[in-house]
C-alpha positions in Angstrom: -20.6 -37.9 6.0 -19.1 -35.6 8.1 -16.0 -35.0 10.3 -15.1 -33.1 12.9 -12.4 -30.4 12.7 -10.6 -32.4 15.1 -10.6 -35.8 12.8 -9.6 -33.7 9.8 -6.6 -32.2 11.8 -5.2 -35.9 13.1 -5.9 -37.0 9.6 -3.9 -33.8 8.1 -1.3 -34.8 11.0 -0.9 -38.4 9.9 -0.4 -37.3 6.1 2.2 -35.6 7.1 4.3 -37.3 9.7 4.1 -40.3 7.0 5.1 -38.2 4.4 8.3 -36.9 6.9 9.0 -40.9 7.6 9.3 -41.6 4.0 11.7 -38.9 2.7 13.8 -40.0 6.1 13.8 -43.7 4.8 14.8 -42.3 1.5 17.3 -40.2 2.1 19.0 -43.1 4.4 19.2 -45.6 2.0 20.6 -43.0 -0.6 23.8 -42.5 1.6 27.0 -43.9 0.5 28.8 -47.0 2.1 32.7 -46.0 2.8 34.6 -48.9 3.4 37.3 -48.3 5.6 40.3 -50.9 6.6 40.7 -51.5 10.4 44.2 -51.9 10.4 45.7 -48.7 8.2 42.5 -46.8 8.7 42.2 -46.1 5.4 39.4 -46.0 2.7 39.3 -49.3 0.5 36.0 -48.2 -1.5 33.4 -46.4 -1.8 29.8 -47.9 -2.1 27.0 -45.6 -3.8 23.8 -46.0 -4.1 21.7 -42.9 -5.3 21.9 -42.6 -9.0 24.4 -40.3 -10.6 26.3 -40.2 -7.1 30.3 -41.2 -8.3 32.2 -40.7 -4.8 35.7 -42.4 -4.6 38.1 -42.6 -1.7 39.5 -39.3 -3.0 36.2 -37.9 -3.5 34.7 -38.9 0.0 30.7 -37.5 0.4 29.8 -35.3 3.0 27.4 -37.9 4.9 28.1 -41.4 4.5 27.8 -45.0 6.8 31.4 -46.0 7.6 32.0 -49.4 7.6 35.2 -51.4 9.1 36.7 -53.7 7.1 39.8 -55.8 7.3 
């Protein structure tokens, strides 16, 4: 069977682009959940999720989700 060089490149092109959306996925559900209190605005915990990550409220990661709390 043969394919065209333009099937071959759209495949090569879809290999990649779901390679891309995977490491995206990844890397977003690696990123650590800083709880943070709406009334003192103040950290109240630190949530991680990739192994070996140990982030506290002193220790605050460079990228995380911030999430309001009471």
């Amino acid at each position: 069977m043969k394919f065209s060089k333009s099937t071959l490149f759209i495949g090569a092109l879809t290999i990649i682009g779901i390679g891309f959306t995977a490491a995206s996925v990844n890397s977003m559900l690696s990123i650590p959940d800083v709880k943070v209190s709406y009334s003192t605005n103040e950290c109240i915990g630190v949530t991680n999720y990739a192994e070996g990550d140990a982030y506290t409220c002193s220790n605050l990661p460079p990228k995380y989700n911030h999430i309001w709390v009471k």
